[in-house]
Backbone atoms as SQL, in Angstrom:
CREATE TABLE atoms (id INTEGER PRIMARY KEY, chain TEXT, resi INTEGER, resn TEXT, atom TEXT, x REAL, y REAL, z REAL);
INSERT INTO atoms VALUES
  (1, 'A', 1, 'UNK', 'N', -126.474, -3.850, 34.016),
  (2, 'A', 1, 'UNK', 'CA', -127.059, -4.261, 32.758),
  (3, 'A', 1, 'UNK', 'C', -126.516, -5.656, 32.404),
  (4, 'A', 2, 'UNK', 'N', -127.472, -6.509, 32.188),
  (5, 'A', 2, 'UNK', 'CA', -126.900, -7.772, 31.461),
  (6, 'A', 2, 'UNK', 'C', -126.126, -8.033, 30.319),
  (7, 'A', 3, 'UNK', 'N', -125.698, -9.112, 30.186),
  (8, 'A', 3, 'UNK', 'CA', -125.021, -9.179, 28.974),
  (9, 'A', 3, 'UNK', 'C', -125.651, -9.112, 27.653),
  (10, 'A', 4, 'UNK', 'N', -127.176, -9.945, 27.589),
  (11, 'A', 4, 'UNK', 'CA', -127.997, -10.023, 26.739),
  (12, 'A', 4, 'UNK', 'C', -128.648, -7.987, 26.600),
  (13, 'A', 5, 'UNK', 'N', -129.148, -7.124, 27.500),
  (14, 'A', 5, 'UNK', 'CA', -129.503, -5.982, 27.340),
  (15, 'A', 5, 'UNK', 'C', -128.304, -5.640, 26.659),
  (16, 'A', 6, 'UNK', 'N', -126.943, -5.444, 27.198),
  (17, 'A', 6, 'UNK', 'CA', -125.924, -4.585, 26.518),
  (18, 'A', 6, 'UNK', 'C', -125.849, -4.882, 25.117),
  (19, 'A', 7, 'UNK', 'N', -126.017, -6.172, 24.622),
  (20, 'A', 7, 'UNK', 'CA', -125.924, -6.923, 23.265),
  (21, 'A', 7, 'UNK', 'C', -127.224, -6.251, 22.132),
  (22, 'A', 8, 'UNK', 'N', -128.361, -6.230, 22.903),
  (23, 'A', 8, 'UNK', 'CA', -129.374, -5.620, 22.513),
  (24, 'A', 8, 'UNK', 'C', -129.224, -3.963, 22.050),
  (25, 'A', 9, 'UNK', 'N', -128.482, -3.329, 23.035),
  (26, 'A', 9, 'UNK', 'CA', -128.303, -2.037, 22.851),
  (27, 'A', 9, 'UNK', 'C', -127.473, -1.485, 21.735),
  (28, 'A', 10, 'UNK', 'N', -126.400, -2.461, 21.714),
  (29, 'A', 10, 'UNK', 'CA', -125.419, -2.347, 20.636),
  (30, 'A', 10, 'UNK', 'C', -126.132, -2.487, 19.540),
  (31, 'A', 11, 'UNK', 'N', -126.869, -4.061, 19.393),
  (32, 'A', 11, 'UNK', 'CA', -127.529, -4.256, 17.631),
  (33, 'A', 11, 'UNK', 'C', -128.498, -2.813, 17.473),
  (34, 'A', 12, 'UNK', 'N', -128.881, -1.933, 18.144),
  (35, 'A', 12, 'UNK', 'CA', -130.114, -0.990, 18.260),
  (36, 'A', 12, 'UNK', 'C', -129.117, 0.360, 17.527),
  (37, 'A', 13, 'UNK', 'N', -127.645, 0.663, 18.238),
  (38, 'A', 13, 'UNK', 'CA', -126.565, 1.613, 17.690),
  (39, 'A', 13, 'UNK', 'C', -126.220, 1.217, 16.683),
  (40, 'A', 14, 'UNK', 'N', -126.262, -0.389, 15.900),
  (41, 'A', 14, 'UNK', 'CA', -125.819, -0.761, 14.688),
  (42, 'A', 14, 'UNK', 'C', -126.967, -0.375, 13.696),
  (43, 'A', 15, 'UNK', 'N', -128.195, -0.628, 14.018),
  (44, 'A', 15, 'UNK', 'CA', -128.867, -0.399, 12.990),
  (45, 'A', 15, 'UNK', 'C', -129.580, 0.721, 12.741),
  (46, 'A', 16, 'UNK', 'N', -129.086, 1.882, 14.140),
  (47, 'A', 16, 'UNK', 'CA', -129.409, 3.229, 13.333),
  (48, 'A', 16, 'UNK', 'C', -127.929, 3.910, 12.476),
  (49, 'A', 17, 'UNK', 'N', -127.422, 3.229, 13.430),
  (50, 'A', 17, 'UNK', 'CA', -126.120, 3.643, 12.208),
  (51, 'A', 17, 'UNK', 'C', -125.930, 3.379, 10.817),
  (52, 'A', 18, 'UNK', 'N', -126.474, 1.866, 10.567),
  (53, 'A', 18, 'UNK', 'CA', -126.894, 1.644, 9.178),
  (54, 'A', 18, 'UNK', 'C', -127.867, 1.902, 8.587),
  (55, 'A', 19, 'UNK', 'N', -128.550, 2.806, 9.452),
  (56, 'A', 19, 'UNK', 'CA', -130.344, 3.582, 8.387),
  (57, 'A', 19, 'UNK', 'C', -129.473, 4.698, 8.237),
  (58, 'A', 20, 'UNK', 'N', -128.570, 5.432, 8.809),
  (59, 'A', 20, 'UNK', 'CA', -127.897, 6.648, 8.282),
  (60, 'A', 20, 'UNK', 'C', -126.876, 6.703, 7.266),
  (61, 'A', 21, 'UNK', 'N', -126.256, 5.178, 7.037),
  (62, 'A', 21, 'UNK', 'CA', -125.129, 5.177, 6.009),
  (63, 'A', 21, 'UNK', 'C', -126.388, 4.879, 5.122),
  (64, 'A', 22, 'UNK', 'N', -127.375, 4.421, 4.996),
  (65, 'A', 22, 'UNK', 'CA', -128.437, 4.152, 3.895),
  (66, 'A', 22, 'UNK', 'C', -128.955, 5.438, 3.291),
  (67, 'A', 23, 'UNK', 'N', -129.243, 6.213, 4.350),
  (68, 'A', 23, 'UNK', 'CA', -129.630, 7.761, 3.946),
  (69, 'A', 23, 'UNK', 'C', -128.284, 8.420, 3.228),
  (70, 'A', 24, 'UNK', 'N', -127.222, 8.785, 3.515),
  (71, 'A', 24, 'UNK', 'CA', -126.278, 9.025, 2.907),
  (72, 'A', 24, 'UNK', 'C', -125.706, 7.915, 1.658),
  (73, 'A', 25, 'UNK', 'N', -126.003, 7.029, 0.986),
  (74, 'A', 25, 'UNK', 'CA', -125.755, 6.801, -0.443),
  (75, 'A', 25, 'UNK', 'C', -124.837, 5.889, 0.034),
  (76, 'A', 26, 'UNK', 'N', -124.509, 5.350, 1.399),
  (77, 'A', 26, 'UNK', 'CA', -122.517, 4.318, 1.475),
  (78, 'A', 26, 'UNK', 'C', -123.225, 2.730, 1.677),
  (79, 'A', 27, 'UNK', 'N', -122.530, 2.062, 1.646),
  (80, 'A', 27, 'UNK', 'CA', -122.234, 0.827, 1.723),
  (81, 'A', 27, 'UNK', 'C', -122.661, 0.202, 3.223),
  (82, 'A', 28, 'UNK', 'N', -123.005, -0.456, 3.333),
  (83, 'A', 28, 'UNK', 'CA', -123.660, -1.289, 4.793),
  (84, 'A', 28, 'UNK', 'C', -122.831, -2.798, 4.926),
  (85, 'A', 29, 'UNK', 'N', -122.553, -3.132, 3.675),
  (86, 'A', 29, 'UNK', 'CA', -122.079, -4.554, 3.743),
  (87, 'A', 29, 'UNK', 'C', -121.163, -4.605, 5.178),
  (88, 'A', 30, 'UNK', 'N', -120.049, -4.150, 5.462),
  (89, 'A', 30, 'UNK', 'CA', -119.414, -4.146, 6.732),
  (90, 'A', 30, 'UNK', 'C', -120.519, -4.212, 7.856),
  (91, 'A', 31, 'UNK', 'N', -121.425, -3.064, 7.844),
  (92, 'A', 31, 'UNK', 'CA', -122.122, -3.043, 9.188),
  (93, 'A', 31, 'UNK', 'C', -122.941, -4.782, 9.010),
  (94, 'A', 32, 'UNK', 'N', -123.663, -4.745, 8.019),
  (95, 'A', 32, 'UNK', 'CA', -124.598, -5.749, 8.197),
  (96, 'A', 32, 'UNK', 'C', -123.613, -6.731, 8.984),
  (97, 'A', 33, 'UNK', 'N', -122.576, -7.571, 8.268),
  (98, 'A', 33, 'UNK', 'CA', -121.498, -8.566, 9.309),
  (99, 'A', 33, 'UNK', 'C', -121.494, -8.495, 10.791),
  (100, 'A', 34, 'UNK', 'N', -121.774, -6.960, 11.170),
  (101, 'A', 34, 'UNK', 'CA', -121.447, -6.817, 12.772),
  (102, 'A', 34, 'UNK', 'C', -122.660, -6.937, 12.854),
  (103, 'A', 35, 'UNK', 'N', -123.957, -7.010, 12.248),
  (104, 'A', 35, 'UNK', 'CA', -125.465, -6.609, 12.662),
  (105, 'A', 35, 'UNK', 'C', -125.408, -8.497, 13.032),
  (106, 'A', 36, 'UNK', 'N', -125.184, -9.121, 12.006),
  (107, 'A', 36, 'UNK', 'CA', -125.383, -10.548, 11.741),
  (108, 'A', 36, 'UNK', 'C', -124.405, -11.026, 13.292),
  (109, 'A', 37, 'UNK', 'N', -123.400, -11.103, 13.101),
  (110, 'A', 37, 'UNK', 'CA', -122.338, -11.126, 14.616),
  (111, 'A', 37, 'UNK', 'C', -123.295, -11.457, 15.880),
  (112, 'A', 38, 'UNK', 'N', -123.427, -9.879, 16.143),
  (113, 'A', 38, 'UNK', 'CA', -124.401, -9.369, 17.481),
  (114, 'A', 38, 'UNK', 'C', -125.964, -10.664, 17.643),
  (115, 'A', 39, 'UNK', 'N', -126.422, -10.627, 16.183),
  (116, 'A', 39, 'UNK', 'CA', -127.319, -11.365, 16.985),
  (117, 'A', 39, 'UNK', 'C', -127.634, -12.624, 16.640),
  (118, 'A', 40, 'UNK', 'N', -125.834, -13.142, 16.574),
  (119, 'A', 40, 'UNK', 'CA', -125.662, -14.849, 16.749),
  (120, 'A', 40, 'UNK', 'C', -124.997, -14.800, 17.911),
  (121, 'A', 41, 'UNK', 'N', -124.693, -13.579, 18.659),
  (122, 'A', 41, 'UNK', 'CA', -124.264, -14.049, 19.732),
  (123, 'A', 41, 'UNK', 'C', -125.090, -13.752, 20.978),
  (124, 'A', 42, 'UNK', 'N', -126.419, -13.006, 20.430),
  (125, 'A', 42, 'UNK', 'CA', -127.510, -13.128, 21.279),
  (126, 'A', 42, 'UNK', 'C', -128.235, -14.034, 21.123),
  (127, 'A', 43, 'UNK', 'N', -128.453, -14.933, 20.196),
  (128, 'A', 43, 'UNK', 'CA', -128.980, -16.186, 20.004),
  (129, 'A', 43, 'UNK', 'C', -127.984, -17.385, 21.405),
  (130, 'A', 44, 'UNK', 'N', -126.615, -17.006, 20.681),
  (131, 'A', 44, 'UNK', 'CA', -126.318, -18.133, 21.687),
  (132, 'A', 44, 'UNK', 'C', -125.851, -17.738, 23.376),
  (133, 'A', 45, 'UNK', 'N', -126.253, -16.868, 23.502),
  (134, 'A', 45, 'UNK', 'CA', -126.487, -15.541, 24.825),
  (135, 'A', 45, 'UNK', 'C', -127.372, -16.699, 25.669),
  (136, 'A', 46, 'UNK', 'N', -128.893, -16.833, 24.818),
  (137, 'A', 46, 'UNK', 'CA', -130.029, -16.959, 25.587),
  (138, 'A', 46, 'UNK', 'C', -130.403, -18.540, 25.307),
  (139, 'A', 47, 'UNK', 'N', -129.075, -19.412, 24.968),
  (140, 'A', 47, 'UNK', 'CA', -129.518, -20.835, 25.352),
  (141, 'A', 47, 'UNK', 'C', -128.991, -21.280, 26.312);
């Protein structure tokens, strides 16, 4: 698996993880940071 797929896979585990802290009533601010992270570093992955 590439670096860019594995990167992909992760933001995909981040943001069902943060539709489930959304369903349960908690806070996302932390996740969003790692959501934002992941795909500035798939941005600069694919230049």
């Amino acid at each position: 698996m590439s670096k860019i797929e594995e990167l992909n896979e992760y933001l995909k585990r981040l943001k069902l993880e943060k539709r489930e802290l959304i369903l349960a009533g908690k806070k996302t601010s932390v996740i969003d940071i790692k959501i934002k992270e992941v795909e500035d570093e798939i941005k600069a992955t694919q230049i």
